[in-house]
N, C-alpha and C positions, 0 to 999 in steps of 0.2 A: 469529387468526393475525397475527402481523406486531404483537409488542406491544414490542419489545425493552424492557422493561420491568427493574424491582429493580435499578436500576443507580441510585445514588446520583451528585446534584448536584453539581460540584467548581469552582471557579474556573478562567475560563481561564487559558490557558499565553499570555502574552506581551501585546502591545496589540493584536494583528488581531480587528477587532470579529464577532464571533457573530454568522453570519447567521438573521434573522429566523424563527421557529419550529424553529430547532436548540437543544440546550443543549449542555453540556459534561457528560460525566459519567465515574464513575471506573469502573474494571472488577477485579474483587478477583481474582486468581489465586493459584495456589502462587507465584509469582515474587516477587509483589507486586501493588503498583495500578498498572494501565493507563490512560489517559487515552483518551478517547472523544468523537466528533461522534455525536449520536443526534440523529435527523430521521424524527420520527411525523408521518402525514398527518392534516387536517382527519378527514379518513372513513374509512369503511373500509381495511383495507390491502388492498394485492395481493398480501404478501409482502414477506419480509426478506431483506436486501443486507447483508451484510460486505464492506467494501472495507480491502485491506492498502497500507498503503504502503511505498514503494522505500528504497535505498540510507541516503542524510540524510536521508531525510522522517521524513514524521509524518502526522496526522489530519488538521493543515492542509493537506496537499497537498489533499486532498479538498472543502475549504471552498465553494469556487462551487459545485461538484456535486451535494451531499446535498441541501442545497435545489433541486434545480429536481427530484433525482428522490425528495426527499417530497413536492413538487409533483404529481407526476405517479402519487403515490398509494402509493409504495411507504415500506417503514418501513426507515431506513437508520440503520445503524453503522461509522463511518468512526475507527479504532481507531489510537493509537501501538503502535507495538512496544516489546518490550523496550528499553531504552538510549537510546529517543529521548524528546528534550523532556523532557518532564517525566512522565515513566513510568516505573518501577519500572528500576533499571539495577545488574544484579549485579557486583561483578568479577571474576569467575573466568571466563574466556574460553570456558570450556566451556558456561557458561551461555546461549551465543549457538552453538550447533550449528544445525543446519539441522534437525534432528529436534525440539530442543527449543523453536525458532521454529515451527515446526509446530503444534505442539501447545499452545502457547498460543493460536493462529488457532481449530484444535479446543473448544480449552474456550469460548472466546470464543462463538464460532456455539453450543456447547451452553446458555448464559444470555441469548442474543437472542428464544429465540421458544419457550418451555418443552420445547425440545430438539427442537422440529422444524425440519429442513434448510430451512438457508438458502440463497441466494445468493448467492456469494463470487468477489468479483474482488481480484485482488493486480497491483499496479505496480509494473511492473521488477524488482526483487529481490522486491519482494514477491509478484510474481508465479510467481518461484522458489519460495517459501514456500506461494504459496499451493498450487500445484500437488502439494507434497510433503504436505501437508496433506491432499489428496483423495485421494491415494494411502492414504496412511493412517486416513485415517476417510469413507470416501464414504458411507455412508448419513447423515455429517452434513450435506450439499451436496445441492440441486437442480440447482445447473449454476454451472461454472467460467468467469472471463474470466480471460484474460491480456491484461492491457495494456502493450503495450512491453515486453512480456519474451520472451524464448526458450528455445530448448529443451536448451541448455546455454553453460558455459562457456569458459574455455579458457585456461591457464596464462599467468599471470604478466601479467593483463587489469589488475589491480587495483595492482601493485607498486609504484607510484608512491605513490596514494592512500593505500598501508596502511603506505609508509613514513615519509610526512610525518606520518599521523598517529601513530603509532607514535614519531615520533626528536622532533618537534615540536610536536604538540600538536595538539587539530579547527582551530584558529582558521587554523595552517598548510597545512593543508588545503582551508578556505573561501576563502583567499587567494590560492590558486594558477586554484581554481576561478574568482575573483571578481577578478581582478585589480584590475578597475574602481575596488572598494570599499577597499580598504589603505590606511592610514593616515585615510581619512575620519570622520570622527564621524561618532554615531550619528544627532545631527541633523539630520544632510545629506545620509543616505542616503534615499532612498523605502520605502515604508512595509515593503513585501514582503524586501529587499534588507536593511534590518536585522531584522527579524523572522528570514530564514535566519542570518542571524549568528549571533545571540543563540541560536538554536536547535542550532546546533552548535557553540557556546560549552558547552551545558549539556549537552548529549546525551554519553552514554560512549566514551570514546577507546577500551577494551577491544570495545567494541559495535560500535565503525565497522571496525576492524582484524582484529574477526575475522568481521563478515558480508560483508566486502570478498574474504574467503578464498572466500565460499560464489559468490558469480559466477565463481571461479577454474575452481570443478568439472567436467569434464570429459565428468562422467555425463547420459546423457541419457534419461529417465523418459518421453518423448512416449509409447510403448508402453502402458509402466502405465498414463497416465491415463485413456489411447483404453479400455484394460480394463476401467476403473470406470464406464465406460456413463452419465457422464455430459453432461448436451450441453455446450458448450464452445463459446466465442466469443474471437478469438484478433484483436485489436487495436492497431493503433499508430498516431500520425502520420503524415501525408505526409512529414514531414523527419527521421525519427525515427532515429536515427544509434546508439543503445546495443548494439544486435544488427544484425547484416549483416538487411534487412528481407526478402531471399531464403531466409533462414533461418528469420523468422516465417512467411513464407507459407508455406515446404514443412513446416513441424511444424504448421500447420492443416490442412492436407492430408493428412498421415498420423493426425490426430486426426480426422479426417471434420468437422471445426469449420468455423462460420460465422468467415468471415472481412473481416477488412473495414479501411479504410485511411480515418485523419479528417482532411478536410482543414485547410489552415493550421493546423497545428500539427506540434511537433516531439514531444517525451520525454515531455511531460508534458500531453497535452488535456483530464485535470480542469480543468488553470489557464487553458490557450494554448486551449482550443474546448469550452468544457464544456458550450454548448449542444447541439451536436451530438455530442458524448458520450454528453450523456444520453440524447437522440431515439435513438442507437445501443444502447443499454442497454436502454433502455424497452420499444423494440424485442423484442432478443431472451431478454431476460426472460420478457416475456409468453409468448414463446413457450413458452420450458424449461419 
């Protein structure tokens, strides 16, 4: 168990150095190649972790994390999406549906562990995805996290986002996000700060503008997922600002999910507390 295995070598995406017993590897779909963090333990596994990332992310969102929990024994894949970085990026806007992001999450978990049910957490948007994913194939999943996501969204959340990218370009988009950064060169950013640049220099303008649609959605699946009878761990920061965080507690609460709040951190406790991420993980992993 826990081999995440036949996934070929690739070089990485940008200058963030590859932490210590992870490698980079590629992921072949109908899409295309995905790009991949894969983090196998010394020993035995416990079991395989797919972890999706959010909005502009990528697999580096995930980077502190994988290592501390293939440390802690588990066999982890920390996956780009469609459009991001340097992963396979279609341009037909339908390409990036909420059904068809789904379903590469799907095929994905079916090549980590010779198709037996993995563990699947998705961040923020990706936690959208991942969720719609479980809906749709739960006998591929042993247990769901959402992290910093909720249980829907709500008109015209993204308008801003989807039209800079859209009328201007991602760079116009990371600009407004990054104020700080505008007009600096790249060598006088820190390490992290140009690495997100460059990353939404390269990631698909068709990709940002139409998964910016899917936080729009108004539909809320908490129902369905409670259905799929599996456990479920429903997470954010203490400062975590992307969903009303009364709205993550009460969609744990009607999912019967462990719930639980990390502190010092905001959107993103892979990066901002991923010690305490993972002992959160670790946690209720074991358990599911």
């Amino acid at each position: 168990m826990g081999r995440v295995h036949r996934l070929q070598t690739v070089p990485p995406f940008g200058d963030l150095p590859t932490p210590d017993g992870v490698d980079v590897v590629g992921v072949d779909l109908p899409v295309g190649r995905l790009t991949a963090y894969r983090g196998l333990p010394d020993g035995p596994s416990r079991g395989s972790v797919l972890l999706v990332p959010g909005f502009t992310g990528s697999k580096e969102d995930f980077r502190p994390l994988v290592p501390l929990l293939r440390d802690a024994g588990w066999s982890v894949l920390a996956m780009s999406r469609r459009g991001q970085g340097d992963s396979a990026a279609p341009t037909d806007p339908a390409a990036y549906a909420l059904d068809e992001e789904a379903a590469d999450v799907v095929r994905v978990a079916a090549l980590v562990d010779d198709g037996a049910p993995v563990h699947l957490l998705g961040h923020s948007l990706g936690g959208v995805i991942a969720r719609a994913a479980a809906i749709a194939s739960p006998s591929a999943f042993r247990s769901v996290t959402m992290l910093c996501s909720g249980p829907h969204g709500w008109p015209n959340r993204m308008f801003l986002a989807r039209r800079l990218a859209a009328e201007q370009g991602n760079r116009a988009l990371f600009d407004a996000q990054n104020p700080i950064a505008i007009g600096v060169a790249d060598a006088a950013l820190d390490q992290a700060t140009r690495f997100a640049r460059m990353r939404m220099d390269r990631s698909s303008t068709v990709g940002i503008t139409t998964t910016a649609a899917i936080l729009e959605l108004p539909d809320d699946t908490t129902a369905a997922l409670r259905d799929t009878g599996l456990p479920t761990l429903v997470a954010h920061g203490e400062d975590d600002a992307a969903w009303p965080q009364v709205w993550q507690h009460d969609m744990a609460e009607r999912l019967g999910a462990r719930y639980a709040v990390i502190p010092d951190s905001a959107h993103s406790p892979a990066v901002e507390a991923p010690e305490a991420t993972a002992r959160l993980l670790d946690g209720f992993l074991a358990d599911a």
